[in-house]
C-alpha positions as CSV (number, residue, x, y, z in Angstrom):
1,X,-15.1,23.4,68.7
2,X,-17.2,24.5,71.4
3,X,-17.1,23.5,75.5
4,X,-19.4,20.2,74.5
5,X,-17.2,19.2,71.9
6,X,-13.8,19.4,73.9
7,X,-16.0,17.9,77.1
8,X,-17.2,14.8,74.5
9,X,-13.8,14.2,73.1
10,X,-12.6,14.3,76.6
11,X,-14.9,11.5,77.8
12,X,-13.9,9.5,74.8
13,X,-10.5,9.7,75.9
14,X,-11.0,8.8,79.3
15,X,-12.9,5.9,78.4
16,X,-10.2,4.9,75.9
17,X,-7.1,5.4,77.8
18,X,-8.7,4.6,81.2
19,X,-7.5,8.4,82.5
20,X,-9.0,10.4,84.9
21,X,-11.7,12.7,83.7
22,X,-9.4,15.5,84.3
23,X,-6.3,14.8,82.4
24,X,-8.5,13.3,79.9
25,X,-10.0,17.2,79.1
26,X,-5.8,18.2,79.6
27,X,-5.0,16.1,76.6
28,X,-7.4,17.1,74.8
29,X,-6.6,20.8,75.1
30,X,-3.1,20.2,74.8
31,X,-3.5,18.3,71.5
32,X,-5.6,21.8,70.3
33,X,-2.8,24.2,71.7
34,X,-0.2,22.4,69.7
35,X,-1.8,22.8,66.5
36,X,-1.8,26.7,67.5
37,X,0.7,30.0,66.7
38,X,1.6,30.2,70.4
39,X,3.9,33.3,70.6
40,X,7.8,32.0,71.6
41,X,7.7,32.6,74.7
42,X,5.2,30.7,75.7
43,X,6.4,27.3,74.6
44,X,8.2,26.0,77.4
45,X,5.0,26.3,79.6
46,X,3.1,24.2,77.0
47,X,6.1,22.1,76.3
48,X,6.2,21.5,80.5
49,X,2.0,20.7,80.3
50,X,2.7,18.4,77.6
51,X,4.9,16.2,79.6
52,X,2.7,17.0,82.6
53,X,-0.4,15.6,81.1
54,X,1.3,12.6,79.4
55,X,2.4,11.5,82.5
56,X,5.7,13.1,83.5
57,X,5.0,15.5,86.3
58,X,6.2,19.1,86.0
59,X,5.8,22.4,87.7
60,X,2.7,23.0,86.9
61,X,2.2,26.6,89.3
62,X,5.8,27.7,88.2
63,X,4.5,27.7,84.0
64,X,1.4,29.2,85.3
65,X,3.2,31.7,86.9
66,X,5.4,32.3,83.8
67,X,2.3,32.5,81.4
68,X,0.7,35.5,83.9
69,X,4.2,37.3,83.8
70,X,4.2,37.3,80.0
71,X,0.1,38.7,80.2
72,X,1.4,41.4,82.3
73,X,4.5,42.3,80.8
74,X,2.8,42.1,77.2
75,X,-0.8,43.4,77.8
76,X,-2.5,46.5,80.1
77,X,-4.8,44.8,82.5
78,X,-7.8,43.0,81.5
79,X,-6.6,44.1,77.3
80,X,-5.0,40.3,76.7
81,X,-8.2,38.8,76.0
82,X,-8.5,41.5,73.3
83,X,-5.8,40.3,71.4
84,X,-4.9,36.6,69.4
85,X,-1.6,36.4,71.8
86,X,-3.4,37.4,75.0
87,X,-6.5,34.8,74.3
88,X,-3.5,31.9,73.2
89,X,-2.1,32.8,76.7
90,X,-5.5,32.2,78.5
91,X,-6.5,29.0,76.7
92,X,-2.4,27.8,77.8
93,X,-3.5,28.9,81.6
94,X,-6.0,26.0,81.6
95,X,-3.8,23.2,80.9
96,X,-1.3,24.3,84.2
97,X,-4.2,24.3,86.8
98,X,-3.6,20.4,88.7
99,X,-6.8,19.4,89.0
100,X,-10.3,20.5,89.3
101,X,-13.6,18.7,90.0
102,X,-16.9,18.5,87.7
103,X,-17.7,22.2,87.9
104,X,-14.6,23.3,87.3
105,X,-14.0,20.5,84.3
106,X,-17.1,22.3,82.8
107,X,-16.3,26.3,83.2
108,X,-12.5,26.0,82.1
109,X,-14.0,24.2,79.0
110,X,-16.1,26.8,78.3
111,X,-13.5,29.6,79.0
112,X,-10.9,27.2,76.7
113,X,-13.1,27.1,73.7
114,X,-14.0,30.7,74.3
115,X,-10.4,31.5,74.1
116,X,-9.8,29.1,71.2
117,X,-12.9,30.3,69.3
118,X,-11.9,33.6,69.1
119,X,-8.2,33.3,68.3
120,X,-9.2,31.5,65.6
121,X,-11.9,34.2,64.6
122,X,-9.0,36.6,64.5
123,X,-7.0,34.3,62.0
């Protein structure tokens, strides 16, 4: 899928669930992160999104923070988006930001289905 696909599914959801525009794009890239190899320890961050985005609040910045320790402790700077673990780590960094407005909606779909895209290349 590309960022127009994820973005259209999105608005379908919203308008058949009756969510917000944002959670409605959250779903939608949870559902796609679930169907992925996510290295070990980076399930309990998508684990606490899950819940997040199906309406149980977590701790959204604390996952987030937990997904950047893993990059770092895993990956030289800037060489995570170079490898199928480091791109699954991005795309799981855009389901733990709490909100964002129309612009931002857009650009993190484009950097999820970049990050997708290419992990699945590298399959």
């Amino acid at each position: 899928m590309n960022a127009q696909d994820y973005l259209q599914a999105a608005d379908r959801l919203e308008a058949a669930e009756g969510l917000d525009s944002w959670t409605a794009l959250m779903r939608v890239f949870v559902g796609r992160l679930r169907g992925m190899d996510l290295p070990a320890p980076l399930q309990p961050a998508l684990v606490e999104a899950t819940s997040h985005w199906c309406g149980q609040p977590r701790d959204l910045v604390g996952a987030n923070a937990r997904v950047w320790r893993y990059i770092e402790a895993t990956h030289p700077p800037g060489a995570d988006v170079a490898t199928p673990d480091g791109r699954a780590a991005r795309a799981l960094l855009c389901v733990l930001m709490p909100a964002g407005d129309d612009e931002a909606r857009s650009m993190t779909a484009e950097w999820f289905a970049a990050m997708v895209d290419e992990q699945r290349a590298a399959e």
